[in-house]
N, C-alpha and C positions, 0 to 999 in steps of 0.2 A: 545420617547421610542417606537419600536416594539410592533407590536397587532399582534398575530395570533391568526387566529379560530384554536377551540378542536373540535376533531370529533371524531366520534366512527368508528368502524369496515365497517361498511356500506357505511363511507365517509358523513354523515348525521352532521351536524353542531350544537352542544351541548351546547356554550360556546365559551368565548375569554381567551386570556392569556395576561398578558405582558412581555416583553422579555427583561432580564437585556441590557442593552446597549452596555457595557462594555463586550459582548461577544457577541451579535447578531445585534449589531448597530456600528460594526467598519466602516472602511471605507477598500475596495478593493484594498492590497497591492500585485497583480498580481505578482510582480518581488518574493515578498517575498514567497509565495505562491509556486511558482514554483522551489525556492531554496530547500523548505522543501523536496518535492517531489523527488527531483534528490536524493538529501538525502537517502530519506526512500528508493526508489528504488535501491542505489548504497549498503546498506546492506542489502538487500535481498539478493543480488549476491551470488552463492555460493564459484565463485573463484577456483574451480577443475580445469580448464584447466592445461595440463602439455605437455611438448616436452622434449625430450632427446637432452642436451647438446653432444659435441664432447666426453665428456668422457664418457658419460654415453649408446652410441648406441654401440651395435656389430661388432668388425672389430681388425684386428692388429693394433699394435703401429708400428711396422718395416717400417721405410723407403720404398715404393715399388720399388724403383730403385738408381741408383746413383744421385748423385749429375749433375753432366756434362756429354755430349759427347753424349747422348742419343735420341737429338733432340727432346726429350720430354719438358712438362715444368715441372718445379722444384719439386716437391711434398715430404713430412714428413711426409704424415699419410695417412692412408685410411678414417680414421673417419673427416675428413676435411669439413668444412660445405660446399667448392665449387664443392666437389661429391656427387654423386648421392648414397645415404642411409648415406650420411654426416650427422654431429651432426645441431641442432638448432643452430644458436647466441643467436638471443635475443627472442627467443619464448619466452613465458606465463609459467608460474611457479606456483603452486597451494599459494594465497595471500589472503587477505582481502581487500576488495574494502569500508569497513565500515568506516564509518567517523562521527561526530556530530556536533548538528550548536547549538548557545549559547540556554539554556531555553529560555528565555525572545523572541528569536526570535520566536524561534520554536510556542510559546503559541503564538504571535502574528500573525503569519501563522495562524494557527488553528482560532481564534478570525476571521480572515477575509475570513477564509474561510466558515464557519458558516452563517456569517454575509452577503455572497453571496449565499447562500442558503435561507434566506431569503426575500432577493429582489428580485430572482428569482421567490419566491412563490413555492420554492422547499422541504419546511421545513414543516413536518403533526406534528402536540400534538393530541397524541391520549388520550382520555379519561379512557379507559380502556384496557388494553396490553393483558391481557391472553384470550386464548382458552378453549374450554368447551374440545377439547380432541386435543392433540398433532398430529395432523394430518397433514402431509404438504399439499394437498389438501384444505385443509379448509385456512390454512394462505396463499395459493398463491391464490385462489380467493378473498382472502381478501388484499393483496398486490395488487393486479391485480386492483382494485376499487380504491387504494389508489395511485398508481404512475405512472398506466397505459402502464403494463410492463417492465418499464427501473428499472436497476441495481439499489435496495434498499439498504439503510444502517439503522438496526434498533438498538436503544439504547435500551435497559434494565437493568434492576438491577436483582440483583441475587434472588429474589423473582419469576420472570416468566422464570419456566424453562420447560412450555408446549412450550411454543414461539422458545426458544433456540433449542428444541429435534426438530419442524415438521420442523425447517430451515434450520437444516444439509443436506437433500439432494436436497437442492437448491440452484443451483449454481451463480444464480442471487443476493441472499440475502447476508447479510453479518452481525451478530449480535453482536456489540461489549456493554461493560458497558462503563458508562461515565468515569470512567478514564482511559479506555484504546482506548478513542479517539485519531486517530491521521489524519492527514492533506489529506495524499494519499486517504485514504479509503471515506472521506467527498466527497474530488474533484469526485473520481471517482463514486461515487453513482450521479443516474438520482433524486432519493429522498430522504432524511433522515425522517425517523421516531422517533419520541424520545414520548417515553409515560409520560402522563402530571406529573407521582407523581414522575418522574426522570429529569423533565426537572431543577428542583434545585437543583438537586447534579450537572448536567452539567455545571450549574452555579456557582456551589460554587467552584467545580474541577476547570473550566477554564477561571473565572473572576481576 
């Protein structure tokens, strides 16, 4: 079973925790990990790209000349994709790029990616989450102690929302609750933070 030290704000060592297994004791399924990912990035896309088909650009339909005799070559249309302000073929058309991969996987992804956070020695329980005043100043010297600059990801619960308000203009941090944990945002944070009286709802969410 996982042991991590609880620390406080200061990075000062208060206590241990144990860490359910079965969410911070998987084993590293890299392949899996990386499918979630492609995943979560491919719905994000917003899919707006758009080109004007043949029917859709500016231009006559009339024939521009005869058929024969003209020593030209053959042409029907102006709007022809092999001229120049011709229609698209097969441009990009506004779409959804969104997809989903089964639960079971997905929570497994999550599960190993956690659990690599841990081995790493990437994972803080903090003892006590909130700020004496919502300041972002105060929680980036206090981040700053705790991951040593790299892109944070902090859990809380809807109880600390000094933490939530001084984090908005910081572009490094990233505040989600435990159940709106997902895979992308884990990988991509240098540290997760999870405050100790929430690290059992993460557990109970994603065991």
């Amino acid at each position: 079973m996982p042991t991590v030290d609880v620390v406080d704000w200061q990075n000062k060592k208060v206590g241990t925790v144990e860490l359910a297994p079965s969410v911070f004791g998987c084993e590293l399924r890299a392949a899996l990990v990386h499918e979630a990912v492609i995943m979560q990035r491919a719905c994000e896309r917003q899919g707006t790209a758009s080109t004007l088909r043949r029917g859709e650009v500016s231009g006559s339909g009339k024939k521009p000349w005869k058929q024969k005799h003209t020593g030209r070559a053959r042409a029907g249309s102006l709007r022809s994709p092999v001229w120049r302000h011709g229609g698209s073929v097969f441009g990009p058309k506004p779409r959804s790029y969104a997809y989903t991969m089964p639960k079971q996987k997905y929570r497994a992804a999550l599960q190993s990616a956690l659990s690599a956070k841990v081995s790493e020695g990437k994972l803080v329980v903090l003892s006590e989450v909130s700020l004496q005043q919502p300041k972002t100043k105060l929680l980036a010297q206090a981040l700053g102690r705790l991951s040593g600059g790299d892109h944070a990801l902090v859990v809380l619960g809807s109880g600390q929302s000094t933490v939530a308000q001084a984090a908005k203009n910081m572009a490094a941090v990233k505040v989600l609750s435990p159940d709106r944990l997902n895979v992308y945002d884990i990988v991509r944070a240098g540290v997760v933070v999870v405050s100790q009286q929430e690290l059992g709802r993460v557990q109970e969410v994603w065991s």
